[in-house]
C-alpha positions in Angstrom: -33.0 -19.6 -9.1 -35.4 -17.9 -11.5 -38.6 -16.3 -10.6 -40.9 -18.2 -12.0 -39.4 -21.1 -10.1 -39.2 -19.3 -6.8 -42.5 -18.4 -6.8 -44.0 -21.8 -8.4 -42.4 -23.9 -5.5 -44.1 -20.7 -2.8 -47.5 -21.4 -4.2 -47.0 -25.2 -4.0 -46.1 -24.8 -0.4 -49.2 -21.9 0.6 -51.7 -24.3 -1.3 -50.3 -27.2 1.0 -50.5 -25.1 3.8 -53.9 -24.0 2.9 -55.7 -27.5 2.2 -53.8 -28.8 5.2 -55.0 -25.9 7.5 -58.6 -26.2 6.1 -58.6 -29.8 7.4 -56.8 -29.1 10.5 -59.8 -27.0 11.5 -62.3 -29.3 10.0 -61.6 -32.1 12.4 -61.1 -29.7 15.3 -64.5 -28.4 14.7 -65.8 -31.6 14.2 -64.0 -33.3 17.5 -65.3 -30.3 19.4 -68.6 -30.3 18.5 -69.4 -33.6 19.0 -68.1 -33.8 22.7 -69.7 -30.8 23.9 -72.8 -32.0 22.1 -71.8 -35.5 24.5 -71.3 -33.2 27.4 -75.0 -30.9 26.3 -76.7 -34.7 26.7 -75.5 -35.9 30.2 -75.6 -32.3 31.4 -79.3 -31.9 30.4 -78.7 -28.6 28.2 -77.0 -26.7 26.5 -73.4 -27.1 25.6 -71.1 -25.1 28.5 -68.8 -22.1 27.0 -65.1 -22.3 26.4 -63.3 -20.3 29.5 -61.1 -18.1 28.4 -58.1 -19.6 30.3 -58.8 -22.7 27.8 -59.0 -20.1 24.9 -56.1 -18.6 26.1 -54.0 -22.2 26.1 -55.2 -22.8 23.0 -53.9 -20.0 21.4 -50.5 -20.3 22.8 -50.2 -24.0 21.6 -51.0 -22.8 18.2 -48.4 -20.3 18.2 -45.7 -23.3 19.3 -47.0 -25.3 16.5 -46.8 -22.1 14.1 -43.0 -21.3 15.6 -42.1 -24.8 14.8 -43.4 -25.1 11.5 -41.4 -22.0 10.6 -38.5 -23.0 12.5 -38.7 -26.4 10.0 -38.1 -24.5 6.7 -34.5 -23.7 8.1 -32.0 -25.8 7.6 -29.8 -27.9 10.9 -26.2 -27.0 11.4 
């Protein structure tokens, strides 16, 4: 494989991963804003903080989604 293919097939895949990660964390923004903005309303205030705990678990699902994206790029015996 030359190097001008390896590397044209490496920027396809980082500007996939880059559009798809920028509208990953759109929605999740989005979705997250509007139900604590739901919550803010009945609760009479302001939006409650994240705990950490729920920091904490989201963090660790990201990294099992991260492992399994990488783990995908190998191919199945």
């Amino acid at each position: 494989m030359s190097n001008d293919s390896q590397s044209n097939w490496k920027l396809q895949v980082y500007g996939i991963g880059l559009l798809g990660g920028v509208l990953f964390g759109l929605a999740s923004a989005y979705l997250y804003s509007r139900a604590a903005e739901e919550d803010a309303e009945h609760q009479g205030g302001k939006p409650a903080r994240m705990s950490t705990a729920q920091l904490i678990g989201l963090l660790l699902t990201s990294l099992g989604l991260i492992r399994q994206i990488a783990e995908s790029g190998k191919v199945k015996k």
